[in-house]
Structures are given as C-alpha cells and as structure tokens.
C-alpha positions as CSV (number, residue, x, y, z in Angstrom):
1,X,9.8,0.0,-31.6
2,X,8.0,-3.6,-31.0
3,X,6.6,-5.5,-28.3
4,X,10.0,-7.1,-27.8
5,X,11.3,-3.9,-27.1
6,X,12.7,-3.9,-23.2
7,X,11.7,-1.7,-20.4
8,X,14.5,0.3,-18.8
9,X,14.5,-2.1,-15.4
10,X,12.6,-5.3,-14.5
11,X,9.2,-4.5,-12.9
12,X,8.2,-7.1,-10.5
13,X,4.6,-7.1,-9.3
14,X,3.7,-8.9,-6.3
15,X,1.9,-12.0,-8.3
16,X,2.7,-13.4,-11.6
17,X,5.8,-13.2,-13.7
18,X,8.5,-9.8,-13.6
19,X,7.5,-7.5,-16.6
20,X,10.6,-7.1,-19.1
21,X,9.2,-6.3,-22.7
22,X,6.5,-4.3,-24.0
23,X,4.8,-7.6,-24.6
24,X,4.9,-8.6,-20.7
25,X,3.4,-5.2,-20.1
26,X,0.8,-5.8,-22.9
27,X,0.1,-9.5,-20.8
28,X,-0.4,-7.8,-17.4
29,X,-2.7,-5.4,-18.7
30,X,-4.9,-7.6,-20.4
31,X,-4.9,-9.9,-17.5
32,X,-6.3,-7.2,-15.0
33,X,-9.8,-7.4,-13.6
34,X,-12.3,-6.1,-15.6
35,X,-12.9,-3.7,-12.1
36,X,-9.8,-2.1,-13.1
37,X,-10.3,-1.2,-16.5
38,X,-11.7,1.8,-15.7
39,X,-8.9,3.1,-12.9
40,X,-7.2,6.2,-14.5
41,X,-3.7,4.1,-13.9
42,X,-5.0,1.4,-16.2
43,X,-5.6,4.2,-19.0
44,X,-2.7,5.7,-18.7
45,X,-0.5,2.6,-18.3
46,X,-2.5,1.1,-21.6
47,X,-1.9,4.2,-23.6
48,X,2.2,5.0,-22.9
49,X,2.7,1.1,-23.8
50,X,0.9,1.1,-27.1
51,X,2.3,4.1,-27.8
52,X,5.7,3.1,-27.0
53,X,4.9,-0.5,-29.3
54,X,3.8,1.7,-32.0
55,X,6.9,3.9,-32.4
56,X,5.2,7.1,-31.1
57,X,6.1,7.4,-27.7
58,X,9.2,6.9,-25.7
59,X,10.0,3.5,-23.7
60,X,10.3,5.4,-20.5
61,X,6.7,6.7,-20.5
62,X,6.0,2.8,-20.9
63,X,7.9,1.9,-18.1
64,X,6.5,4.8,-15.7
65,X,2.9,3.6,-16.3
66,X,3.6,0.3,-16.0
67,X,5.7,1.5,-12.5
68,X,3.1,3.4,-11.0
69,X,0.3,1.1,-11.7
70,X,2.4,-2.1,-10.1
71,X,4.1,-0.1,-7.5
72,X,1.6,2.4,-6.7
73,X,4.3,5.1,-7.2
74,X,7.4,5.6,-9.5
75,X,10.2,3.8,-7.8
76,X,13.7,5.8,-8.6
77,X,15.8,3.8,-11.6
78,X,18.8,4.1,-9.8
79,X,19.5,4.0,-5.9
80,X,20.5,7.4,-5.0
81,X,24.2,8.3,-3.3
82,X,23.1,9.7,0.0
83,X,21.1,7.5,3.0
C-alpha cells in the first residue's frame, strides 16, 4: 500500500479539507493540537494509518480510526434498509 492509497468513503471533519488518501489522513493527524497527541483516539488513529501506508495493516482499520477520531464514533459505510 502507499499514502495515495484511498479510504473506503470520504471522511469529512467539521473544519479543513474531506480526508480521501492515506496521505489526507497522515495531514490531519499531524495538524492536531499538540493537546491531543496524547488522546488514546490519536494513538490509535496514528498507528492503523501507518500501518495501513506500510503494507501491514488493512485500509479499513485506517479508515475506522480516522472515523472514530473525526466522528467521535464509527458511522455505518452503508445506510442500512430499515428506518
């Protein structure tokens, strides 16, 4: 894998630019307060995207960390069938 490599769906925090690649995700991160670089979601998010850059991990853990640290939570990838 690379830092081109895409996430599975766009990931649109509320301020700056949507996150796409690996290398959007990589930008966020690095962009954070230095306040935040100790929060347990910044660790995790870090880890599953260099991971996923590397070749050792897959894109989804990426794209969950990156999810949960924007979102707060893990929004579904597809919009479920029922109300």
């Amino acid at each position: 894998m690379s830092w081109k490599a895409r996430l599975l769906k766009p990931i649109i925090p509320a301020k700056g630019r949507p996150i796409l690649t690996l290398d959007h995700a990589r930008k966020y991160l690095i962009s954070l307060p230095e306040d935040r670089h100790s929060d347990p979601s910044v660790h995790a998010a870090t880890h599953a995207v260099l991971i996923a850059a590397e070749g050792r991990g897959p894109i989804m853990h990426a794209h969950i960390g990156m999810a949960e640290l924007v979102y707060g939570l893990v929004p579904p990838l597809t919009k479920p069938d029922r109300p």
